[in-house]
C-alpha positions in Angstrom: 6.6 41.2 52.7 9.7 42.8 53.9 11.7 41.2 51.1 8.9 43.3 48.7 9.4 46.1 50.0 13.1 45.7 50.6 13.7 45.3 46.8 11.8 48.1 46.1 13.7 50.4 48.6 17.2 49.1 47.2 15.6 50.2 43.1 15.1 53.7 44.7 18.4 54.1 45.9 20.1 52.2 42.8 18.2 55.2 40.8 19.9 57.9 43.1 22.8 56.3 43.0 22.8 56.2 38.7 21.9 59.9 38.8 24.2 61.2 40.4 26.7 59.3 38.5 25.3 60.5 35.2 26.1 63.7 36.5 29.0 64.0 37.9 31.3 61.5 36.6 33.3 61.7 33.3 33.4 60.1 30.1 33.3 55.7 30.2 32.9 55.6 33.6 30.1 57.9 33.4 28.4 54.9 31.0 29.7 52.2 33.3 28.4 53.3 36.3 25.2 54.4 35.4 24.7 51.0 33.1 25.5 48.9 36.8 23.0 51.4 38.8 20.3 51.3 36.4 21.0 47.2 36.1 20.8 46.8 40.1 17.6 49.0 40.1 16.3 46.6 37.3 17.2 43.3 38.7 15.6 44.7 42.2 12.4 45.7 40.9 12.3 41.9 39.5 12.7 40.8 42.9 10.2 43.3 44.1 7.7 42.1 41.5 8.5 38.5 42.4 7.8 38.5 45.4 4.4 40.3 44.7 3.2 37.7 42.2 4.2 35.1 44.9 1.7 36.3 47.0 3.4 38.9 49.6 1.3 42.4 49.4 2.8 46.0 50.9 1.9 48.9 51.0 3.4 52.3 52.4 2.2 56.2 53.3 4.8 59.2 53.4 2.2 62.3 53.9 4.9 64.4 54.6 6.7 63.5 51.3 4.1 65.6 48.6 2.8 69.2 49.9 -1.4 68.8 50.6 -1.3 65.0 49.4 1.6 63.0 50.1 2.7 60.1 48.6 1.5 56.6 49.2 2.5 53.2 47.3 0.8 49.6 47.7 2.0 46.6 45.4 -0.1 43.8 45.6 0.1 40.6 42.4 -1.0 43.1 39.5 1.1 45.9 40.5 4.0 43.2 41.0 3.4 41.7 37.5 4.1 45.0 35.6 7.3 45.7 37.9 8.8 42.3 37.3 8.2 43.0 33.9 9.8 46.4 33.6 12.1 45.5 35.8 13.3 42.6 33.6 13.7 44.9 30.9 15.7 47.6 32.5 18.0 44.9 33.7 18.9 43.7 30.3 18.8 46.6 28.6 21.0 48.4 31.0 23.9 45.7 30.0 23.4 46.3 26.5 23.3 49.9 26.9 26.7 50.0 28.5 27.9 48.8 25.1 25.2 51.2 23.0 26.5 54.1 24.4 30.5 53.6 24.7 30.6 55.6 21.6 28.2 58.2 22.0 29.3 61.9 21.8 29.7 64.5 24.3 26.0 65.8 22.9 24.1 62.0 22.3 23.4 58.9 24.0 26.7 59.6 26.2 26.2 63.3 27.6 25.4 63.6 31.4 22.0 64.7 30.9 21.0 61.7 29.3 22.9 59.3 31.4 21.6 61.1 34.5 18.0 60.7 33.2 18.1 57.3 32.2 18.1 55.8 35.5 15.3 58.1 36.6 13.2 56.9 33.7 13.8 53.2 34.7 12.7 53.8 38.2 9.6 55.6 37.0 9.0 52.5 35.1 9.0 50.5 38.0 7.2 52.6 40.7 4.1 53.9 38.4 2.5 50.1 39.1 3.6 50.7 42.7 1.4 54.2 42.8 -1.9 53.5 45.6 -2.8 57.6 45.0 -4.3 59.9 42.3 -1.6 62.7 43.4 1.7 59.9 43.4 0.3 58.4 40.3 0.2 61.7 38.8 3.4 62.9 39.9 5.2 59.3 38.8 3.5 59.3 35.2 4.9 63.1 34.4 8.1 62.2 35.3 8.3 59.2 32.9 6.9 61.5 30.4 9.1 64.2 30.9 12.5 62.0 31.5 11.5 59.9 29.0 11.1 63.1 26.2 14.2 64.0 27.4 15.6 61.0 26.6 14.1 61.1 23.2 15.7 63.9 21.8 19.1 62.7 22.9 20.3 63.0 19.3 18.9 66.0 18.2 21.6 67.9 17.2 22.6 65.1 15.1 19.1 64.5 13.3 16.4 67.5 12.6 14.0 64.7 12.4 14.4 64.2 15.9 13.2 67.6 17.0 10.2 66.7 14.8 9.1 63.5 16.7 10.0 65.3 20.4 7.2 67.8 19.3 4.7 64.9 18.3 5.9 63.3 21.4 5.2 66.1 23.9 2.1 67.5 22.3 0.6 63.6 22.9 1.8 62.8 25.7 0.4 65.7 27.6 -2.5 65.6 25.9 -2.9 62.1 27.6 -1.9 63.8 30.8 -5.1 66.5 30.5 -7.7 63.6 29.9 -6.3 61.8 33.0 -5.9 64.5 34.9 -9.4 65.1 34.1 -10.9 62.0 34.7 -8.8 61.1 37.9 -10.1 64.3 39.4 -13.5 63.7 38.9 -13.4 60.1 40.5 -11.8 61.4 43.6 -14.0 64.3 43.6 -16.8 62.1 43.7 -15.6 59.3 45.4 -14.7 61.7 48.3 -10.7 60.7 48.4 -7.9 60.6 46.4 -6.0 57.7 47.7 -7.2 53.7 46.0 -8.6 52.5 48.7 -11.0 55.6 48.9 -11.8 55.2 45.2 -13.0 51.6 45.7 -15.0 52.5 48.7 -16.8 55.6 46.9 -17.1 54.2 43.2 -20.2 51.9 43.6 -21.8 55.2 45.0 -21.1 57.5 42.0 -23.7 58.1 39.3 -24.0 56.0 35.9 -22.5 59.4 33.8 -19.7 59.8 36.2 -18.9 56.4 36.0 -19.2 57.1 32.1 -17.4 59.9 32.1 -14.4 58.8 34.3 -14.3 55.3 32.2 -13.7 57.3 28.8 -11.4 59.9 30.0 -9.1 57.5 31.5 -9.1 54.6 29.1 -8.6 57.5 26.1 -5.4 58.7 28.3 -4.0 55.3 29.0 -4.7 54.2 25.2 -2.6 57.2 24.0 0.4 55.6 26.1 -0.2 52.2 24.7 0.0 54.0 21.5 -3.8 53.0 19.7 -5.3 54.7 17.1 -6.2 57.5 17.2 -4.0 58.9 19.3 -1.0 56.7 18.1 1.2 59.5 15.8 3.7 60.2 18.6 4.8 56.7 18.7 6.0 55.7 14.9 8.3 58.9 14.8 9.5 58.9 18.6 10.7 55.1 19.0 12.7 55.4 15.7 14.4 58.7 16.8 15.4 57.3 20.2 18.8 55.7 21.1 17.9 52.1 20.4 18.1 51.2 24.3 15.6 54.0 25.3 13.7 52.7 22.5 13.8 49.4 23.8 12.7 50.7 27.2 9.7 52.5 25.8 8.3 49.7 24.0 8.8 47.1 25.7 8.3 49.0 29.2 6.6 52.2 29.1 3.6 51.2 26.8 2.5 48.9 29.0 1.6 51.1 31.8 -1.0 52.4 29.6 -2.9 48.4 29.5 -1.7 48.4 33.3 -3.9 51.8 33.9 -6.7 50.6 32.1 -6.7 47.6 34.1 -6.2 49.3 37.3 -8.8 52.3 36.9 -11.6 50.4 34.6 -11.2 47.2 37.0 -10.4 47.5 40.3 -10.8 51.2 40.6 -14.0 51.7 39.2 -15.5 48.0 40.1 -15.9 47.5 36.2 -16.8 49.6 33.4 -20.5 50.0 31.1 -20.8 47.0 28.6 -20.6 49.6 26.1 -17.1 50.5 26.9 -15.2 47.9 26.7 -16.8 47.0 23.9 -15.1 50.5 22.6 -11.7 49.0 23.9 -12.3 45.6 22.0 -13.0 47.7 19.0 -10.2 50.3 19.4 -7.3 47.1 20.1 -8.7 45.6 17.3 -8.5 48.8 14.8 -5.0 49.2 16.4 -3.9 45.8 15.6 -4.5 46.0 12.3 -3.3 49.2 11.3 -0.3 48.7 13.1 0.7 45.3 11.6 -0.3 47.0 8.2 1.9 49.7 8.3 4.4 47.7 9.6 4.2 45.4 6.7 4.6 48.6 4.4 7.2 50.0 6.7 11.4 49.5 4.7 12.8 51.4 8.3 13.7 48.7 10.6 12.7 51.0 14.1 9.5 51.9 12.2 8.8 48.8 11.5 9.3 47.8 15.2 7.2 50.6 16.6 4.2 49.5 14.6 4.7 46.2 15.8 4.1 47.6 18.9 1.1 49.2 18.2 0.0 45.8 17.0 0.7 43.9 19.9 -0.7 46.1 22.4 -4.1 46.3 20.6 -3.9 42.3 20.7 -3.6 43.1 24.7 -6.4 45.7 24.8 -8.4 42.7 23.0 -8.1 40.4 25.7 -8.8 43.6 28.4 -12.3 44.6 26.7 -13.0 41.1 26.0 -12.6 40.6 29.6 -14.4 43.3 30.6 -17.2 42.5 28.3 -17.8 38.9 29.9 -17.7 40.6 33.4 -20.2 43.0 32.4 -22.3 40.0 31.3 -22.1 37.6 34.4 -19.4 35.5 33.3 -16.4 35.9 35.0 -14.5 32.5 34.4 -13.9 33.4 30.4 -13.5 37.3 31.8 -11.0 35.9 34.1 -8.9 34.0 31.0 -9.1 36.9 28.7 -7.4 39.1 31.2 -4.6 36.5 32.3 -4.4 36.0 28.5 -3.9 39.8 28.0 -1.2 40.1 31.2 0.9 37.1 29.6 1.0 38.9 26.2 2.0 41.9 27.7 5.0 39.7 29.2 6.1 38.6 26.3 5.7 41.3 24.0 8.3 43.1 26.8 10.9 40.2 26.1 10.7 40.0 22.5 10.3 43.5 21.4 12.8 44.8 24.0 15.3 42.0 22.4 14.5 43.4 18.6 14.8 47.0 19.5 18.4 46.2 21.1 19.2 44.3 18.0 18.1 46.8 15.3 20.7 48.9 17.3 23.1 46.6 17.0 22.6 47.0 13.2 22.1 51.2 13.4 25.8 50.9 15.9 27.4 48.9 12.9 26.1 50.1 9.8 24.1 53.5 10.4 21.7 52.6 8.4 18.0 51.6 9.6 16.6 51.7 5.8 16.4 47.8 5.0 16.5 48.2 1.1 20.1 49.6 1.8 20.6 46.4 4.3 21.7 43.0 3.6 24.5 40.8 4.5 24.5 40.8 7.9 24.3 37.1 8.9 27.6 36.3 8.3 28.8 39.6 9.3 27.1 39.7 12.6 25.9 35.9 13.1 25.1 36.3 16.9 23.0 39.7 16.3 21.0 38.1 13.5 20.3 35.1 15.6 19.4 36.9 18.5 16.7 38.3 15.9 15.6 35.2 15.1 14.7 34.3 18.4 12.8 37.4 18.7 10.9 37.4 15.1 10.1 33.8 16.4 8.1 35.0 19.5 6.6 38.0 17.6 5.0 35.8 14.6 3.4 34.1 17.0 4.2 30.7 16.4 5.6 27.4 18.2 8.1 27.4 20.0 8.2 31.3 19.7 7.3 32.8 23.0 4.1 34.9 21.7 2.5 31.7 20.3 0.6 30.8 23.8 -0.5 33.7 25.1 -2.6 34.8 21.4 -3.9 31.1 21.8 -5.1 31.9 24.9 -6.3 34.7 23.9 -8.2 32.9 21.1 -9.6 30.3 24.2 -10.9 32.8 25.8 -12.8 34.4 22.9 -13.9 31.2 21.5 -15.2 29.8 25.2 -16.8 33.6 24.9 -19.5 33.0 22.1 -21.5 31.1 24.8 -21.8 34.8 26.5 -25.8 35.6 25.7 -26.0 39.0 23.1 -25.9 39.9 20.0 -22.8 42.6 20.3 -20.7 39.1 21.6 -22.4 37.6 18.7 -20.9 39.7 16.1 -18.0 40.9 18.1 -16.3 38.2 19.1 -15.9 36.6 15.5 -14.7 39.9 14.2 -11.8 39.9 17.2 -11.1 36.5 16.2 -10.5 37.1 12.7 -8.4 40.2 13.7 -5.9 38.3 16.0 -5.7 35.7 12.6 -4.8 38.6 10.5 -2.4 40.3 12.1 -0.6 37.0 13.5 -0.3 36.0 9.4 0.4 40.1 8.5 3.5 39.6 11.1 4.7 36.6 9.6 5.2 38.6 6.6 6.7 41.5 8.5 9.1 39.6 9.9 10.4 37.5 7.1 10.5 40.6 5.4 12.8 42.2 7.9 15.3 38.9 8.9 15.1 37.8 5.2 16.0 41.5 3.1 18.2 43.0 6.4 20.4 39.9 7.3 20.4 36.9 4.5 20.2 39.3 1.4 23.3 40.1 -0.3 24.5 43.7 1.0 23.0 46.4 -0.5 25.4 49.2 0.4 29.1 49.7 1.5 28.2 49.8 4.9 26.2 46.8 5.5 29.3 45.2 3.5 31.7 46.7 6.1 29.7 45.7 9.4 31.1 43.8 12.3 29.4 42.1 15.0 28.6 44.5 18.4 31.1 44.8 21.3 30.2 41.6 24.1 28.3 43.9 26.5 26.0 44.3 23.7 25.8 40.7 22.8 25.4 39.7 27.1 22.0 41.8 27.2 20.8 40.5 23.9 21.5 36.8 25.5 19.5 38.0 28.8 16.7 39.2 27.1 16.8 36.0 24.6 17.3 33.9 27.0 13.7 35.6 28.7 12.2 35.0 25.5 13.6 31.0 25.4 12.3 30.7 29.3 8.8 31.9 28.2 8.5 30.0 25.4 9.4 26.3 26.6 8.4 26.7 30.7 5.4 29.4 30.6 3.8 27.6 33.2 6.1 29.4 35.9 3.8 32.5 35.5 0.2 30.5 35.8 -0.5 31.0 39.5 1.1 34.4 39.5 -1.5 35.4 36.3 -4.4 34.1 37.9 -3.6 36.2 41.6 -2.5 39.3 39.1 -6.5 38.8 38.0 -7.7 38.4 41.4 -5.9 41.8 42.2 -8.1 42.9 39.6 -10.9 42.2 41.1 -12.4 39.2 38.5 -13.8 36.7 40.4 -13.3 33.9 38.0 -11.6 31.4 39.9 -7.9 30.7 39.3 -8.1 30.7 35.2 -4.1 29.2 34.8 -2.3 26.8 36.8 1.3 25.2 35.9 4.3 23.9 37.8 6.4 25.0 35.1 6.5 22.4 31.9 2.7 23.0 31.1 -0.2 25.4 31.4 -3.4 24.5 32.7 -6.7 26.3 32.4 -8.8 24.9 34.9 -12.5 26.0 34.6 -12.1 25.2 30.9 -10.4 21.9 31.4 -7.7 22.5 28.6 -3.7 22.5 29.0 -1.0 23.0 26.8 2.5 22.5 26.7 5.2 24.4 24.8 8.1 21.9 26.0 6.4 19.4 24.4 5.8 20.9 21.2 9.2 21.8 21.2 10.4 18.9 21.4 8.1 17.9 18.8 9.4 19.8 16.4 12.5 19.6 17.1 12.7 15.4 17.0 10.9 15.8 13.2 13.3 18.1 11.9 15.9 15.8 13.2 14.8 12.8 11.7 13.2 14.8 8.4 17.0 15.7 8.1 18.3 11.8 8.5 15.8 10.4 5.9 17.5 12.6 3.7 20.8 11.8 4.9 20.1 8.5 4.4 18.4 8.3 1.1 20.4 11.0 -1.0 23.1 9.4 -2.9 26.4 10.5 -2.6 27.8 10.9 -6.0 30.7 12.9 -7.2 30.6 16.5 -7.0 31.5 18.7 -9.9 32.6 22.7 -9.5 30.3 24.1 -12.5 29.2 27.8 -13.2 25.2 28.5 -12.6 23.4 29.1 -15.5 22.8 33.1 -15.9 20.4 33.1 -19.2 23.6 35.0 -20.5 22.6 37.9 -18.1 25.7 37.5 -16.3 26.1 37.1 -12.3 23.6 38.6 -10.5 23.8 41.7 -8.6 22.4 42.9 -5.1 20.0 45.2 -7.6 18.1 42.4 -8.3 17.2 41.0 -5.4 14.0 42.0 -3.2 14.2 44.7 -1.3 11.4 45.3 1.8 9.5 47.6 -0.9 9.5 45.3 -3.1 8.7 42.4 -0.7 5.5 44.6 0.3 4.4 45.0 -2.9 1.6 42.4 -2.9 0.4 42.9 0.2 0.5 46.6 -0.6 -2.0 46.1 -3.6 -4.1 43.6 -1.4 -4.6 46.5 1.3 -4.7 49.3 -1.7 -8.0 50.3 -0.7 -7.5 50.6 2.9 -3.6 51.8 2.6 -4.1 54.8 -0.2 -0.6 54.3 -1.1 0.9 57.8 -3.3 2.6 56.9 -6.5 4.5 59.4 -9.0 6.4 59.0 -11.9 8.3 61.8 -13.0 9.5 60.8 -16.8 12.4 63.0 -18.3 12.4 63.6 -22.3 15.9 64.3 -24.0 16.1 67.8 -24.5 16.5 66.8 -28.7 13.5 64.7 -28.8 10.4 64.6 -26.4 10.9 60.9 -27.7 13.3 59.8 -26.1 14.1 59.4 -22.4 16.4 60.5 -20.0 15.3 59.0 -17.3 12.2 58.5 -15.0 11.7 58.8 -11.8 9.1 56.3 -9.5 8.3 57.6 -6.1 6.0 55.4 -3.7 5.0 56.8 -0.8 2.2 54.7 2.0 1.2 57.3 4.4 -0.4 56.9 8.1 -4.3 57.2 6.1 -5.9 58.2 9.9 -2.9 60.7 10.9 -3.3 62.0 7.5 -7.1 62.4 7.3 -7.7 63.3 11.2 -4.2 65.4 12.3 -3.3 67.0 9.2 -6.2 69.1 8.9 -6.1 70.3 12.3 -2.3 71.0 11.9 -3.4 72.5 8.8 -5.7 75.2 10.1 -3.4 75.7 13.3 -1.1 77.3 10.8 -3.5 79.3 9.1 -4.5 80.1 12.6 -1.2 81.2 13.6 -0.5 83.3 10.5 -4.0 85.3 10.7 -3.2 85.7 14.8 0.6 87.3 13.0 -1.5 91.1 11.7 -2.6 91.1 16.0 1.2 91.8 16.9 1.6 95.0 15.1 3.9 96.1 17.4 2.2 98.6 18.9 2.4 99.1 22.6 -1.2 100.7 22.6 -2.8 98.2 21.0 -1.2 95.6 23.3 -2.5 97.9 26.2 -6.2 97.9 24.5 -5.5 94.3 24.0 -5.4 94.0 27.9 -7.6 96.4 29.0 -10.5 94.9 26.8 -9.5 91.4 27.9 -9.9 92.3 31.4 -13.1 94.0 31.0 -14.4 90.6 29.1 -13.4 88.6 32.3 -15.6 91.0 35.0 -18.3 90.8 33.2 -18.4 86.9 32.4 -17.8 86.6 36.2 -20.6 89.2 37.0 -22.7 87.3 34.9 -21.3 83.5 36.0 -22.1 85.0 39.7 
């Protein structure tokens, strides 16, 4: 226990520490110093979360600390999951960021504001799973909101479109903000306390609409974190626009506290949520997965691309949560139990993998400045260690062996297949359709993918830049070997994390038994006596290709080679204009999807000013937009700004009217209270 809260102790004061130093010292040691701060705090909170997963609980009170509330933490094996995750993250993205930023300008990724705020944001990271309050919970997830906005528009002097996404940003995030603020306020109010352990003691006692009402306000909140749709704008435009190590950290970090407070609340909180909500989570990850992997597929900007990913993956985790909370509501908790562990691996190696492609696509933005993949190419033998550090990651985010995100969406498919034996109709039509979803996507991604490793880094460079681009400097190569070597550790010995899983479930409060169990080389789940072992299949593969390759070694005849020129059809050598570029990769999946995509086409055809005739040239624009921002925000935005020019002929200018303005107002307000009284 004192090791816990040890670790812990030392991330606080690495934070301080890396503040300060953002602050006050100048230029590369300003970068050094706060990348080795925000490193310690990371490598601590893995410690921290460690030792919480091995079983060792804490818990501390400060009520002098916040005015009326004060602050109280408790880590126990759920809370220790999400820090060892985060924590994991920060590490290795700290070292890569100590590269990232050795060239960023007195006003970007290098100025003391956002060097003194990065460590602050890390340590948020960690400590919002550590929270055991409404009022520290609170306090912790505007800080991350507000550090991490700040940390967003980093480069905004250097891109207007930055400004753009901080707006979207804000706007959501405290939107999010109101709807928890809401509905944490209501459970303590009727639980009778705001600390954790009073809102498990008064839950059971609240009424069905409370319960109701507290499940939908919170689980709305949290999903806007995780970034599902609906409330998912914020996240395509503010994970491009960051620095590519913030980016990192808010994908592969921050978006999981939002599956961590449904978790939390819905679960442990609240004793369990009504059947028909988490039937709306099931629905909502499953509507998230898909329209992020779709507009991923679509997607030609490589940090667009990723952010939908992300949208993708953490709908394949809010799957696994309502499925989990479905079976509970229904009396079986050992398939509950498995959806959930199933949901908390994913949400492991989702960190590892899409942490490890945001830092490469940085690699490639540091390089080239380019993140538009038609303009790409080249860059495997230009930057041979960054593209293979992509590999590895692409591997674990298709989703098959021995990629890293292959056995927690099989688990996830166990537990929804064991599911069908759940008694209903809703499971009965349901579960297939969640099944068919996690299919989808995991063949959408393959394209995605191939699409991005195939047109970015084995094409034939597409512009001068991407023909002039060297390989990043080592610190950002030792963070991108950290993080892959995560992803390599996951994939072949996953069965380090079983019992910690299955006592991050019991923290939830599921009651299923122990679902995983491993010593490392295997996975077993034992209330559905199945195993699995990634090593295994590994090797597999691995002693197949080997002798696949020797067969042919063996049986090709070595005859004499002879230099000879390809055969061009008399077109001449081709160009990098004729080979596919991520639009036109999309294509066909584009016209699959039309109906459900609503891409916009133009074609704006030029005559010769002699003859109408003949053709100067034409012009073909495609254009795939975001069909639910498009259909659900744009109208509101829309009559906002008719709103806001009407509201223009109220400010005349006219210092009487503003006084009638006020004295009328006031007068309103007495007699609404008179009446209200």
């Amino acid at each position: 226990m004192r090791g816990a809260e040890g670790a812990a102790a030392v991330a606080a004061r690495r934070a301080g520490a890396g503040a300060l130093a953002g602050a006050v010292l100048p230029g590369r040691a300003r970068v050094v110093a706060v990348g080795a701060c925000t490193a310690a705090l990371g490598a601590a909170a893995l410690a921290a979360g460690a030792f919480a997963l091995g079983g060792a609980h804490w818990s501390a009170a400060f009520p002098g600390l916040l005015p009326l509330a004060g602050v109280y933490v408790a880590v126990d094996a759920l809370s220790g999951m999400f820090m060892a995750v985060a924590g994991a993250v920060v590490l290795a993205v700290a070292v890569y960021g100590i590269g990232y930023c050795a060239r960023g300008g007195p006003h970007g990724t290098a100025s003391r504001g956002v060097q003194a705020a990065l460590p602050v944001f890390a340590l948020t990271l960690v400590l919002v799973p550590a929270a055991a309050s409404v009022s520290t919970f609170l306090l912790l997830w505007e800080a991350m909101a507000v550090t991490s906005l700040l940390l967003v528009l980093a480069e905004q002097r250097e891109r207007s479109s930055v400004r753009e996404a901080g707006v979207w940003y804000a706007v959501m995030t405290h939107l999010g903000l109101v709807l928890l603020l809401a509905g944490l306020a209501l459970f303590a109010a009727r639980a009778g306390g705001e600390t954790f352990t009073a809102l498990r003691a008064g839950a059971h006692a609240m009424s069905p609409l409370a319960r109701g009402t507290v499940f939908v306000l919170v689980v709305a909140a949290f999903a806007s974190k995780a970034g599902m749709v609906p409330l998912h704008p914020w996240l395509p435009r503010a994970h491009p626009e960051a620095p590519s190590n913030v980016s990192a950290l808010m994908s592969a970090a921050m978006v999981n506290l939002g599956a961590y407070g449904i978790v939390r609340v819905a679960f442990d909180l609240l004793g369990g949520g009504p059947r028909w909500g988490w039937l709306l989570v099931l629905a909502t990850g499953a509507l998230s997965a898909v329209h992020g992997i779709l507009q991923a597929a679509m997607a030609s900007d490589l940090k667009r691309l990723l952010a939908y990913s992300t949208s993708e993956n953490l709908g394949l985790v809010l799957i696994g949560v309502g499925a989990a909370g479905l079976f509970a509501s229904s009396g079986h908790p050992a398939p509950a139990a498995l959806a959930l562990a199933a949901a908390l691996l994913h949400v492991a190696n989702h960190a590892v993998f899409k942490a490890l492609l945001f830092c490469a696509a940085g690699s490639v933005v540091r390089a080239t400045g380019l993140r538009d993949l038609d303009r790409l190419g080249g860059l495997r033998a230009r930057m041979p260690a960054t593209a293979g550090f992509f590999a590895v990651a692409a591997l674990g985010a298709v989703a098959l062996p021995p990629g890293n995100g292959f056995l927690s969406e099989w688990l996830l498919l166990q537990s929804l297949i064991r599911g069908l034996a759940v008694p209903g109709v809703s499971t009965a039509i349901v579960l297939p359709l969640a099944v068919a979803v996690i299919a989808l996507s995991a063949g959408l991604a393959a394209a995605v993918f191939v699409k991005a490793l195939g047109v970015g880094f084995f094409a034939r460079p597409r512009s001068a830049q991407a023909a002039a681009a060297q390989e990043s400097p080592p610190g950002m190569l030792i963070g991108m070997g950290l993080l892959a070597a995560g992803c390599t550790g996951l994939a072949l010995v996953p069965g380090a994390l079983g019992n910690g899983l299955s006592r991050a479930v019991a923290a939830a409060g599921l009651t299923g038994g122990a679902p995983l169990s491993g010593g490392g080389l295997d996975v077993r789940l034992d209330r559905l006596a199945a195993s699995f072992s990634p090593l295994w299949v590994a090797g597999a593969l691995a002693a197949g290709t080997a002798v696949a390759a020797l067969l042919v070694r063996v049986t090709t005849r070595r005859g004499r080679r002879r230099g000879a020129r390809l055969w061009d059809c008399g077109g001449g050598a081709p160009t990098p204009r004729m080979s596919y570029t991520a639009t036109s990769f999309a294509e066909p999946l584009q016209r699959v999807f039309d109906d459900v995509l609503a891409p916009e086409q133009d074609v704006d055809v030029t005559p010769l000013r002699e003859s109408a005739y003949l053709v100067e040239k034409v012009r073909y624009r495609r254009r795939v937009p975001d069909r639910i921002e498009h259909r659900l925000y744009r109208p509101v935005l829309d009559g906002l700004a008719r709103l806001g020019r009407g509201a223009r002929r109220l400010a005349s200018g006219s210092v009487h009217l503003y006084l009638g303005y006020g004295f009328f107002g006031l007068v309103a307000l007495l007699l609404a209270l008179a009446v209200g009284w």
